[in-house]
C-alpha positions in Angstrom: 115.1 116.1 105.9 112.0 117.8 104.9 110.0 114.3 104.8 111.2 113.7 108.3 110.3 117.0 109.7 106.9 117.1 108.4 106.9 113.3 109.5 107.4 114.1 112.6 105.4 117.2 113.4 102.3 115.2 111.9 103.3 112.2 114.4 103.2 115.0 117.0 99.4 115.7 116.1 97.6 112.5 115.5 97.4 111.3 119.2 93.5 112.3 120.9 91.5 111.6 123.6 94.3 111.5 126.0 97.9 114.0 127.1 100.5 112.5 125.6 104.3 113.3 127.7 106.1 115.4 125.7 109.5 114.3 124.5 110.9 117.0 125.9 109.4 116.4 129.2 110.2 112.7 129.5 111.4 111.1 132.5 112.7 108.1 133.8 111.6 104.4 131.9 108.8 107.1 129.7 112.1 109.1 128.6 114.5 106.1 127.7 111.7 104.4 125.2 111.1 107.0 123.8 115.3 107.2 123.3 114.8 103.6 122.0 112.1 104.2 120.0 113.5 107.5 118.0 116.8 105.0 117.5 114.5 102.6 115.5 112.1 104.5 114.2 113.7 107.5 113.6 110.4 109.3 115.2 108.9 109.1 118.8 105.6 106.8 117.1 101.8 108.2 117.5 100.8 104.9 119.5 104.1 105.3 121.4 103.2 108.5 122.8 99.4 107.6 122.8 100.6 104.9 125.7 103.0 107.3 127.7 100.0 108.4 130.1 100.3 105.0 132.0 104.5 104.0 132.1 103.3 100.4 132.4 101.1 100.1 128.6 104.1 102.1 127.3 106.2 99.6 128.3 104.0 96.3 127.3 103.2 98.3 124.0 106.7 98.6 123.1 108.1 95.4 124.1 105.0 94.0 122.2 105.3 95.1 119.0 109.1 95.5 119.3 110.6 92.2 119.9 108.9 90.4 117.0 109.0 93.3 114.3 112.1 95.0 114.6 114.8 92.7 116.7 117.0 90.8 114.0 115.8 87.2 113.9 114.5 84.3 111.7 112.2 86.6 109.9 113.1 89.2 107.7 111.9 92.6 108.1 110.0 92.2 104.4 107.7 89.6 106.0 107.3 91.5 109.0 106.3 94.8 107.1 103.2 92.7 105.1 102.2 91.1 108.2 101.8 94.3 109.9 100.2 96.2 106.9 98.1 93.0 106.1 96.8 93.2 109.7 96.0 96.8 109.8 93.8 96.2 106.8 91.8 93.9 108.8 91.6 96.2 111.2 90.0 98.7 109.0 93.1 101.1 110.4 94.4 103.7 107.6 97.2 105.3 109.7 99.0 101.7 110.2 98.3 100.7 106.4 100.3 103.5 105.3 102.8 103.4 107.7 103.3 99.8 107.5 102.8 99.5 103.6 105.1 102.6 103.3 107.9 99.9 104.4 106.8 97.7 101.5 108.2 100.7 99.3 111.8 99.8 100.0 111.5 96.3 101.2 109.7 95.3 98.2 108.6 97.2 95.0 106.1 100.1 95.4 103.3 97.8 93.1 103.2 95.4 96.0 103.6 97.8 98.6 99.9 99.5 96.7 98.3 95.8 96.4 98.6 95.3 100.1 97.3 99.0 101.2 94.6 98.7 98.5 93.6 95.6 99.7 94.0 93.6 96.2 96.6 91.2 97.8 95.9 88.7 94.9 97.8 91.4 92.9 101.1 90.7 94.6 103.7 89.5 92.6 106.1 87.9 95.2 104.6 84.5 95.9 106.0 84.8 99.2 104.8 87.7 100.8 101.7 87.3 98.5 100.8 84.0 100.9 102.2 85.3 103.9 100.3 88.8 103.7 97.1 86.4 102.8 97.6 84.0 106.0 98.2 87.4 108.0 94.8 89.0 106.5 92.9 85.9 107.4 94.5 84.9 110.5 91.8 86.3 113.1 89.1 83.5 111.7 88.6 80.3 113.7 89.8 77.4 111.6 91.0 75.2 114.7 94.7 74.1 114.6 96.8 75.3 112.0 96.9 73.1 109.1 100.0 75.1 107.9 101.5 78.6 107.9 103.7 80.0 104.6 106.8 80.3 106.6 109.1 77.6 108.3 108.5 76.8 111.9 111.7 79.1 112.6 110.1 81.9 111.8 106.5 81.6 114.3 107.6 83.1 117.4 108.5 86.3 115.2 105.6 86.2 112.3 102.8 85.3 114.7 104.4 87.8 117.0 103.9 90.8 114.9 100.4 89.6 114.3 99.6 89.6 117.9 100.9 92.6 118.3 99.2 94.6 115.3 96.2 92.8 116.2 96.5 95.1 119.8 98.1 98.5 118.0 95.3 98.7 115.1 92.8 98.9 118.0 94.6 101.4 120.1 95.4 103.4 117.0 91.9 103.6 115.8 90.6 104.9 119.6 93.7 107.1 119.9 94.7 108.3 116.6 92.5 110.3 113.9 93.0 107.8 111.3 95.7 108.7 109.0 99.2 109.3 108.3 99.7 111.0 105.5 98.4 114.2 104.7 94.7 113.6 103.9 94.6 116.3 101.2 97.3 114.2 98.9 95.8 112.9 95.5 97.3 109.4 94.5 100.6 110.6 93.0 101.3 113.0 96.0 100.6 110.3 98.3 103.2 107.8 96.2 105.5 110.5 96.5 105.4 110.8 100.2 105.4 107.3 100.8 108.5 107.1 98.4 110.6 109.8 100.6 109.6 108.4 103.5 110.6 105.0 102.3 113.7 106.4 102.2 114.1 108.3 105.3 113.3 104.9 107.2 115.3 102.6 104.8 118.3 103.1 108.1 116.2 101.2 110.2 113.7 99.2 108.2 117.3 97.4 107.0 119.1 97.9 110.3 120.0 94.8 112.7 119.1 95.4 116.3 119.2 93.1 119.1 116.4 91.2 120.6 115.6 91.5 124.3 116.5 95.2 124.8 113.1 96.4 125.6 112.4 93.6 128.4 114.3 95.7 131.2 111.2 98.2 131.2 108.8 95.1 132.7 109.4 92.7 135.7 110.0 89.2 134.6 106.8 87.6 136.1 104.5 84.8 135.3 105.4 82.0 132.4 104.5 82.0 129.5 100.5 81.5 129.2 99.5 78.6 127.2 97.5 81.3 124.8 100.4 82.0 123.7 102.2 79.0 123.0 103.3 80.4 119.5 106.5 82.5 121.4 107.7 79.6 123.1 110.6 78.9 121.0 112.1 82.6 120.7 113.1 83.5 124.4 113.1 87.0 124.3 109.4 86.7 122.3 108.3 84.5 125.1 109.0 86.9 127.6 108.2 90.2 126.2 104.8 88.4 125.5 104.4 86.9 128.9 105.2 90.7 130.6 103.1 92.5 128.1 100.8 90.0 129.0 100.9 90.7 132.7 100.6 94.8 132.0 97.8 94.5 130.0 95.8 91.9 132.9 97.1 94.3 135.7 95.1 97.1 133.8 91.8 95.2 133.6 91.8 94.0 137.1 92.6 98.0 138.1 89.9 99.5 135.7 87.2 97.5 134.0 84.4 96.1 135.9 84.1 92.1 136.1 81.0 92.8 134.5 81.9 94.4 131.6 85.1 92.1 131.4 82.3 88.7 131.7 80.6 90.9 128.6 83.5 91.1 126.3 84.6 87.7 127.0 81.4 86.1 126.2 81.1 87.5 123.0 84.6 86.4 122.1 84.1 83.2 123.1 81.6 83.4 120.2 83.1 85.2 117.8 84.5 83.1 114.1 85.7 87.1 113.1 82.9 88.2 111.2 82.8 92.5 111.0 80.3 94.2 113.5 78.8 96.0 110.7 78.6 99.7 110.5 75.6 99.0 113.4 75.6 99.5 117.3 73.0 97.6 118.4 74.5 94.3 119.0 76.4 96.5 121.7 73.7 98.3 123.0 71.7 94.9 123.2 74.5 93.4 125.5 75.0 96.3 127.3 71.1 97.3 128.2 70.9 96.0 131.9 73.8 97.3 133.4 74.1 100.7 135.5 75.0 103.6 133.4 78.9 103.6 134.6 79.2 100.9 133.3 77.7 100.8 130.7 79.7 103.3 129.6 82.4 101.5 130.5 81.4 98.2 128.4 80.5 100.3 125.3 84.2 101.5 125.2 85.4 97.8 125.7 82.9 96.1 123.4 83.5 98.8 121.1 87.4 98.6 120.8 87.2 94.9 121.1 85.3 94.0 117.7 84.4 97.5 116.1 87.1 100.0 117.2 87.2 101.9 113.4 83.6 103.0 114.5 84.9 104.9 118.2 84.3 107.8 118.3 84.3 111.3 120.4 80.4 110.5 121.5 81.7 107.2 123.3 85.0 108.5 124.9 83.0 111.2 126.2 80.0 109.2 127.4 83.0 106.7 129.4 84.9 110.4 130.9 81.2 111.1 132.7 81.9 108.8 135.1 85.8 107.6 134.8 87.9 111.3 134.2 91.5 111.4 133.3 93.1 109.7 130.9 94.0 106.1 132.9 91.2 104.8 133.0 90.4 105.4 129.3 93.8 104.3 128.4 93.4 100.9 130.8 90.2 99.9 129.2 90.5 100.6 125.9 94.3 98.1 126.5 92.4 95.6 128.0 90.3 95.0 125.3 92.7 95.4 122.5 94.7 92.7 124.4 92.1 90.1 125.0 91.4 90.2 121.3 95.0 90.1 120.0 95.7 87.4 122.6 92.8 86.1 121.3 94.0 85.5 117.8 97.2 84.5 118.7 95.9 81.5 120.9 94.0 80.5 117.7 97.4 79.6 116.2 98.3 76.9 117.7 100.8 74.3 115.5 99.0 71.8 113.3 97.5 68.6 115.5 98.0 70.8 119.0 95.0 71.4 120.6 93.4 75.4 120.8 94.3 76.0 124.4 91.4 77.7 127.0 91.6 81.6 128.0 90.5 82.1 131.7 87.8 84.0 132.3 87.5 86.7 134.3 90.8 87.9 136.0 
């Protein structure tokens, strides 16, 4: 009970930049995820309430990351767990390596669970997840078609699903979020300590069996499936969580981000094998030099998120709010650009022989 009341009230703090809705305060589709997500997670989550601002993330957040991690399926929750911490590492995003990893504690054994937050993956004794935490930490590079995943075919729609979908959280987490869960104050053993009772606290619903497709009634069905995203195409309820989500996130860069800034971002990905930006700006103040201050302001928030978003900071959110107030906008772009990049990855796992399919440009 402590563990989940300080859980919670930290939870409460780590959102920035934007007004979270209150739990208390929630209405309407805002009110019943959050019902939703306190039945699976036991708390209302930091990038939960970091999306509530704009009904329509919320939504394409949730049903993003829920229907592959925590509906009942081909996977089991284990691999899902090292796939999301093994993503958050390369991501560079503490908060979702301890949260994630914290998982590992009673999926797995707490030495794994500290090889795959320390980043020593080698380390980890379960051949398994030891290959599928390593295909998830590498995932992002360009090697062409698949030439084999460590997971039967069964099991893609879910697996590259929570990939995709941690692919989009770490970046939102790292513009919206401080950086950590735990108390940052805790020395090694205090930190194991926390992680063990809240292991325990979420053991419920980390082994709990919940149905898949009960988050698609907060999205209009819409558009097919893209070809990007070919991976979900056997899993129905994957497939169209993916396809709305999709949809959400491309509805907020055609309201918000300039085709300017959007020609910017895509550009780069086009040439970008996943290499780190470094701990430098310039590449992005190179690109963004000849456009009009809005937007560049606009583009450094985007470029920034895209490929460097551990390195956001106050300067840049409040650079962006001189000429776009409130928090839609901010929350709009900064989706946008996680998207592209998380849809992004997932396009570059296509099955072994299939061609990589083309992303459109500009919406």
């Amino acid at each position: 009970m402590v563990v989940r009341r300080i859980t919670a009230s930290v939870a409460a703090r780590q959102v920035v930049h934007v007004t979270p809705v209150p739990p208390s305060a929630a209405s309407g589709d805002v009110a019943l995820i959050y019902e939703q997500v306190r039945r699976e997670f036991k708390i209302v989550l930091p990038p939960v309430l970091a999306h509530s601002p704009v009904p329509q993330l919320l939504a394409a957040e949730w049903m993003l990351m829920r229907e592959p991690l925590v509906a009942a399926g081909a996977a089991d929750r284990l691999a899902k767990e090292a796939v999301a911490s093994a993503v958050s590492l390369a991501n560079t995003c503490p908060f979702c390596v301890d949260m994630h990893s914290t998982g590992l504690y009673d999926l797995s054994t707490e030495g794994d669970a500290e090889a795959i937050a320390g980043d020593r993956i080698s380390d980890v004794q379960d051949r398994r997840i030891r290959a599928i935490a390593t295909w998830a930490r590498h995932a992002h590079l360009p090697r062409g078609p698949q030439t084999g995943v460590p997971f039967p075919e069964e099991q893609r729609a879910e697996l590259v699903g929570v990939l995709v979908s941690f692919h989009y959280i770490a970046r939102m987490v790292n513009v919206f979020q401080p950086g950590y869960l735990l108390p940052p104050r805790l020395g090694p053993g205090g930190r194991r300590r926390f992680k063990q009772g809240l292991s325990y606290v979420l053991a419920p619903v980390l082994r709990g069996r919940f149905d898949s497709g009960t988050s698609l009634r907060f999205l209009p069905a819409g558009d097919p499936l893209p070809e990007s995203a070919a991976w979900a195409r056997d899993h129905a309820n994957i497939a169209a969580a993916v396809s709305r989500s999709y949809a959400a996130f491309e509805d907020a860069g055609r309201r918000t981000v300039p085709p300017a800034v959007q020609r910017l971002v895509l550009e780069r990905l086009e040439a970008w094998r996943g290499e780190d930006a470094g701990p430098s700006r310039a590449w992005c103040e190179e690109l963004i030099a000849d456009l009009a201050p809005a937007q560049q302001a606009s583009a450094r928030l985007a470029l920034l998120t895209a490929f460097a978003s551990f390195q956001m900071d106050a300067k840049v959110i409040d650079e962006f709010r001189r000429y776009h107030p409130g928090d839609v906008k901010l929350l709009e772009t900064a989706a946008w650009a996680s998207f592209v990049m998380a849809r992004e990855v997932g396009r570059r796992q296509s099955r072994a022989g299939e061609p990589l399919p083309r992303v459109s440009g500009v919406v």
